[in-house]
C-alpha positions as CSV (number, residue, x, y, z in Angstrom):
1,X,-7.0,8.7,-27.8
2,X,-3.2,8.8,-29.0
3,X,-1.4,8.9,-32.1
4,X,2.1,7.3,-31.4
5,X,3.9,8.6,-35.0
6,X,6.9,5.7,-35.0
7,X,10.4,7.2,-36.7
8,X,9.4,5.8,-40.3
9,X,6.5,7.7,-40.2
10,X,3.5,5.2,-39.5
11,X,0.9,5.9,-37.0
12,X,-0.6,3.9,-34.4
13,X,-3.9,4.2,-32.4
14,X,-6.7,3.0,-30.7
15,X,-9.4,2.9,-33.6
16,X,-12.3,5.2,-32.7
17,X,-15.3,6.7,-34.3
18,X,-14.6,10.5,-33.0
19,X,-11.4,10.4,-35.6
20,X,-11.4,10.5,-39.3
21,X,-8.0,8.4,-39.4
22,X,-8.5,8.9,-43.4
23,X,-7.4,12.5,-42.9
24,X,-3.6,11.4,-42.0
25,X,-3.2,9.2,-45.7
26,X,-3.6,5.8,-46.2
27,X,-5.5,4.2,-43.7
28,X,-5.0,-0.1,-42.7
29,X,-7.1,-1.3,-39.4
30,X,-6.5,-4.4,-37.9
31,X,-7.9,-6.2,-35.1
32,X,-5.8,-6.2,-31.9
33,X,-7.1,-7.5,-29.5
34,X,-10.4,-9.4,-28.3
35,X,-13.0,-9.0,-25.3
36,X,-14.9,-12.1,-24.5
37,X,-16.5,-13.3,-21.9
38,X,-15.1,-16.8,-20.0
39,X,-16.9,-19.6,-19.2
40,X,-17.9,-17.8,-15.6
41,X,-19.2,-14.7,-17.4
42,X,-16.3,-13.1,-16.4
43,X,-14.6,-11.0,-19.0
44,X,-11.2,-11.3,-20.6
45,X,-9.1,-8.8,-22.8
46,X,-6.6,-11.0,-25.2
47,X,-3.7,-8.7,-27.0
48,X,-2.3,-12.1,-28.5
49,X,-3.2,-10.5,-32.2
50,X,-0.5,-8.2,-31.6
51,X,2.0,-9.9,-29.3
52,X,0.1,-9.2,-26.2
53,X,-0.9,-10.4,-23.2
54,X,-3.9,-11.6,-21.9
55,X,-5.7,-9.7,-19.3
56,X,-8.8,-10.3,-16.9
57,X,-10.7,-11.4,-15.8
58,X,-12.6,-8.4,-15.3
59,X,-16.3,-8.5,-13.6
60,X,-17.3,-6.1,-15.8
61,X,-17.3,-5.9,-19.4
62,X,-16.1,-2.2,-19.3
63,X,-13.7,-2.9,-17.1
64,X,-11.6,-5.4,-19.7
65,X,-12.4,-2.7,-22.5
66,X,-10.4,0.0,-20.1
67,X,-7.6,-2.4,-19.5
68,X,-7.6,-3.5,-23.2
69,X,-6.8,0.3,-24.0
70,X,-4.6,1.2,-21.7
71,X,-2.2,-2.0,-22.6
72,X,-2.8,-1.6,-26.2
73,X,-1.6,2.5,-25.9
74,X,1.1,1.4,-23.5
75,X,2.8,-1.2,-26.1
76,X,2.2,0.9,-28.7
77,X,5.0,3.6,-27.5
78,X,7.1,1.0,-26.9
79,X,10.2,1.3,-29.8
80,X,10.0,-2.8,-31.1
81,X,6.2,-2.6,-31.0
82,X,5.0,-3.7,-35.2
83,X,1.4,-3.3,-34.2
């Protein structure tokens, strides 16, 4: 997991369980991204909630959670990224 800390001070992650993000102030989650499976059973990763793009399909469903992490963690150091 990373904590990109952008140059006005707000912090962006990858929510997860392990971390109490309530220890770093005041806390706003958001959806970015969804995992569903296509109309083969295939599985697609869709980062259009926060400018993204779409990503799959992916055999497994794993597999498009992986991507969906990486891509959310890359655009999240990017300098533009709102999140």
């Amino acid at each position: 997991m990373q904590l990109i800390v952008k140059p006005n001070g707000t912090i962006h992650s990858v929510y997860s369980d392990t971390f109490d993000f309530k220890t770093l102030g005041e806390t706003t989650i958001r959806r970015a991204s969804h995992v569903e499976p296509d109309k083969q059973g295939r599985w697609i990763a869709d980062l259009s909630p926060v400018g993204g793009p779409e990503l799959g399909p992916f055999e497994r469903h794993q597999e498009a959670l992986d991507a969906e992490i990486v891509q959310l963690e890359r655009m999240m150091t990017e300098p533009d990224f709102a999140g």
